[in-house]
Backbone as CSV, one residue per row, in Angstrom:
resi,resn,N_x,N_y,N_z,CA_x,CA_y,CA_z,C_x,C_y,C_z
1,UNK,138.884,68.292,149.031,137.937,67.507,148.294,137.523,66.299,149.097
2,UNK,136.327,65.759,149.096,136.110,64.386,149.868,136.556,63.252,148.986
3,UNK,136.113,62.414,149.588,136.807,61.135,149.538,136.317,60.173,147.884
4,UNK,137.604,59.371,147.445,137.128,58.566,146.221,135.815,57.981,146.253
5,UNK,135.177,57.818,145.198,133.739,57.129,145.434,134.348,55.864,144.306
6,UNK,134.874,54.553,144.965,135.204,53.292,143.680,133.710,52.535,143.736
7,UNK,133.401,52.813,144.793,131.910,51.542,144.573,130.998,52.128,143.632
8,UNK,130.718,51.571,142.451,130.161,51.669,141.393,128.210,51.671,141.955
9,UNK,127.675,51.042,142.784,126.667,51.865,143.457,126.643,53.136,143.723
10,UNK,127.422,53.562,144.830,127.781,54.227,145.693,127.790,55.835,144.135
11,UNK,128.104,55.609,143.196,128.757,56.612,141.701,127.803,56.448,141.375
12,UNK,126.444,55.339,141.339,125.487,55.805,140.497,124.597,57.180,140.869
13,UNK,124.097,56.398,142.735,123.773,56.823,143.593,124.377,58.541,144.089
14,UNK,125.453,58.953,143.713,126.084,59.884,143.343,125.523,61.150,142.174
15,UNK,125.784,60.075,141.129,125.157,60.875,140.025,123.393,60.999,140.056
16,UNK,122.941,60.828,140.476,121.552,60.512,140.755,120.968,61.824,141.455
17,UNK,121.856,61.829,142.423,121.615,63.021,143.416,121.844,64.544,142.671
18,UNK,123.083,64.122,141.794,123.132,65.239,141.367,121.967,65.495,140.153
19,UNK,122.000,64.914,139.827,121.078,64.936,138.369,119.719,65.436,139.197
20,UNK,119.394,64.901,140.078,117.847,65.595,141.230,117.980,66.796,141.177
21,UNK,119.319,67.282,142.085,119.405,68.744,142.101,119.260,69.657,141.325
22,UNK,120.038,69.563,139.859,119.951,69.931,138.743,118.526,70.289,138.312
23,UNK,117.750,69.198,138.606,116.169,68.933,137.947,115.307,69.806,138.804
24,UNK,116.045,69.824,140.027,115.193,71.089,141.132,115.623,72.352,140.528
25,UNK,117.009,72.688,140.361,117.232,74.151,140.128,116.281,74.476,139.327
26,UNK,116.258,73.391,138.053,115.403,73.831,136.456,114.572,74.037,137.076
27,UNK,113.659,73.624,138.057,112.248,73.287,138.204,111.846,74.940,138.872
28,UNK,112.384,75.501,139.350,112.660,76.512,140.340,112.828,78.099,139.660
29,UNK,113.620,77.646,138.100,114.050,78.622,137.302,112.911,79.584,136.911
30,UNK,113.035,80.608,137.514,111.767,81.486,136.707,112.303,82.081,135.349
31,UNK,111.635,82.135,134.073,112.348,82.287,133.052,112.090,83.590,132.297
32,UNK,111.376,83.981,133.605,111.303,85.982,133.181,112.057,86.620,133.835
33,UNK,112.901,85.580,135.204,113.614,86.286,136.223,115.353,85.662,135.951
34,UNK,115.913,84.889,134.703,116.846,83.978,134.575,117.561,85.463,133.894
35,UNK,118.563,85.389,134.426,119.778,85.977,133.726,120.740,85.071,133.574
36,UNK,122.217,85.566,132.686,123.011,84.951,132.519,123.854,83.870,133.556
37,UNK,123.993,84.527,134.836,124.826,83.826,135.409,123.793,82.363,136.120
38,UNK,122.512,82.194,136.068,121.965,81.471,136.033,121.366,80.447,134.913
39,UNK,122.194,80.665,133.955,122.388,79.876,132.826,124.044,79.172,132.867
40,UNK,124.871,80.165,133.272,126.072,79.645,133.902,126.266,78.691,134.899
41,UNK,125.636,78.951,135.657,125.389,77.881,136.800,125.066,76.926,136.457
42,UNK,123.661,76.259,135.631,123.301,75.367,135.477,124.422,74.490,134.505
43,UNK,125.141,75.406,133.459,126.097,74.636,132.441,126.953,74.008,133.252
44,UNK,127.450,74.613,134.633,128.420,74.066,135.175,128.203,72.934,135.947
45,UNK,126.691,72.813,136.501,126.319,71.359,136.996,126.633,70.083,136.235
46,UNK,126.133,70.808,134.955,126.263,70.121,133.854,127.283,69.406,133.862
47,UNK,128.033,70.127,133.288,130.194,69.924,133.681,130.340,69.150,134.451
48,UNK,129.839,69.590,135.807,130.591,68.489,136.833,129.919,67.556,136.761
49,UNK,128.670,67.200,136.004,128.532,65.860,136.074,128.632,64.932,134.959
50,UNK,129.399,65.700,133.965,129.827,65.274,132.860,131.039,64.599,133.196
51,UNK,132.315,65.302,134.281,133.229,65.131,134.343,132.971,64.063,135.193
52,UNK,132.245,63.884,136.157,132.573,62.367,136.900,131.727,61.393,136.749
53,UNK,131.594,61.821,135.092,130.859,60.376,134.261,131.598,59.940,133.738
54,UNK,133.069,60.363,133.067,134.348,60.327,132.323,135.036,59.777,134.082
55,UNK,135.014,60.273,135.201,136.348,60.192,135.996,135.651,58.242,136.190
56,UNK,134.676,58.581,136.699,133.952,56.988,137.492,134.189,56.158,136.493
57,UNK,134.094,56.434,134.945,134.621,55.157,133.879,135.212,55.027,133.850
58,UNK,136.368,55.905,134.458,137.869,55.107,134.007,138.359,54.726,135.314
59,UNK,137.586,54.682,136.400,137.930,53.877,137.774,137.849,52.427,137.808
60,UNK,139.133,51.611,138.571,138.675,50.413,138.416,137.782,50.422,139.794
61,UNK,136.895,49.163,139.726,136.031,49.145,140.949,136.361,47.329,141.396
C-alpha cells in the first residue's frame, strides 16, 4: 500500500482525484453496453472513497 496521506490538503486533493475518475468512468458508461460487473465496479469506487472519508476523519493532522 503507499504511503499515509496526514496533510489534510494533500486528503482533499486525494479525494478530488478520485471523485474525477469516478465522474469519467460515469461519463464513459454506455448504458446499452453496462452490465453487472460494471455497476460493481463503480459501487466499489464508491466504497473506497467512502472508506477514506471515515479513515482521513479520524486522522490527527
Amino acid at each position: 500500500m503507499g504511503n499515509l496521506i496526514n496533510d489534510k490538503n494533500k486528503q482533499v486533493t486525494f479525494l478530488k482525484q478520485k471523485l474525477n475518475m469516478f465522474l469519467d468512468m460515469l461519463e464513459a458508461i454506455d448504458p446499452e453496453h453496462t452490465d453487472l460487473d460494471d455497476i460493481d465496479r463503480m459501487i466499489a469506487v464508491v466504497d473506497e472513497m467512502e472508506s477514506k472519508c471515515k479513515e482521513f476523519n479520524h486522522r490527527e493532522c
